[in-house]
C-alpha positions in Angstrom: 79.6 59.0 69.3 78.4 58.5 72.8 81.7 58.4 74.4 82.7 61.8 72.6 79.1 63.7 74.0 80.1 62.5 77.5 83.7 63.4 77.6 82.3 67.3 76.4 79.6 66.9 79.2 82.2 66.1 81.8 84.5 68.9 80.6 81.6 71.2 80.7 80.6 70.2 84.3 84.4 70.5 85.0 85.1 73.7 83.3 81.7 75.1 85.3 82.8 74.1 88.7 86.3 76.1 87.5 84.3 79.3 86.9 82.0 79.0 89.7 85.3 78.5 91.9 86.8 81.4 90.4 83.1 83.5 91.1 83.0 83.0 94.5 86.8 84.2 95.1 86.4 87.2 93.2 83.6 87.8 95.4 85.3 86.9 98.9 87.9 89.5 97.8 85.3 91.8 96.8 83.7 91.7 100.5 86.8 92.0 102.1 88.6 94.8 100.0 85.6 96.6 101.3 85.3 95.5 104.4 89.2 97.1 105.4 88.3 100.2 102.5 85.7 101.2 105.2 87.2 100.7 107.8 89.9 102.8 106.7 88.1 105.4 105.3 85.7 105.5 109.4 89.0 106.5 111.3 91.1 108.8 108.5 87.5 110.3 108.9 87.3 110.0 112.5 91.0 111.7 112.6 90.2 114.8 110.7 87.2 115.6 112.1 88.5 115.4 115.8 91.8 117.4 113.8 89.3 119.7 113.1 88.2 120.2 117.0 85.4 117.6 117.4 85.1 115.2 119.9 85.5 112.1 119.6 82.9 110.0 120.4 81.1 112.7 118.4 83.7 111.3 115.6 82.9 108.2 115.7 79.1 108.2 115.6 79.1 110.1 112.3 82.1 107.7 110.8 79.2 105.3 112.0 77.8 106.0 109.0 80.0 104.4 106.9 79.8 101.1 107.9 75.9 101.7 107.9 76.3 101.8 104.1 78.2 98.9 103.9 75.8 97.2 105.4 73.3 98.2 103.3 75.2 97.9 100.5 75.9 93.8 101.3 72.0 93.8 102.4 70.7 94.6 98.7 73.3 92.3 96.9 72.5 89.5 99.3 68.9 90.5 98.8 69.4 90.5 94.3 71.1 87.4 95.0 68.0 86.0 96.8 65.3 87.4 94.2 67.7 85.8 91.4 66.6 81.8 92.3 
């Protein structure tokens, strides 16, 4: 009976590590899907507006903004993450 209880500990540890593997991927992706979304979306931005006649450093301090957001976005995540322990 002892040996069966161990073998289902060690799978569990086993299948644990898996998932936690799988976690943090999913959340490497996540940061750096958004990480080129933004920076995408800062210089289609940046192109219309100077389109649209602005300058453009003007341009890019507004688009600024974007990545402002993203970093405040990854702040309160890493900041639940913290709270969570």
């Amino acid at each position: 009976m002892g040996r069966i209880n161990s073998a289902h500990f060690i799978l569990n540890v086993f299948g644990s590590g898996v998932a936690l593997v799988k976690l943090l991927t999913s959340l490497l992706v996540i940061w750096l899907t958004l990480n080129w979304k933004v920076r995408k979306a800062r210089k289609a931005f940046e192109k219309e507006l100077v389109k649209q006649g602005m300058l453009k450093h003007d341009a890019r301090r507004i688009s600024a903004q974007f990545a402002t957001l993203k970093d405040n976005i990854e702040n309160s995540v890493k900041q639940s993450l913290r709270g969570w322990r």
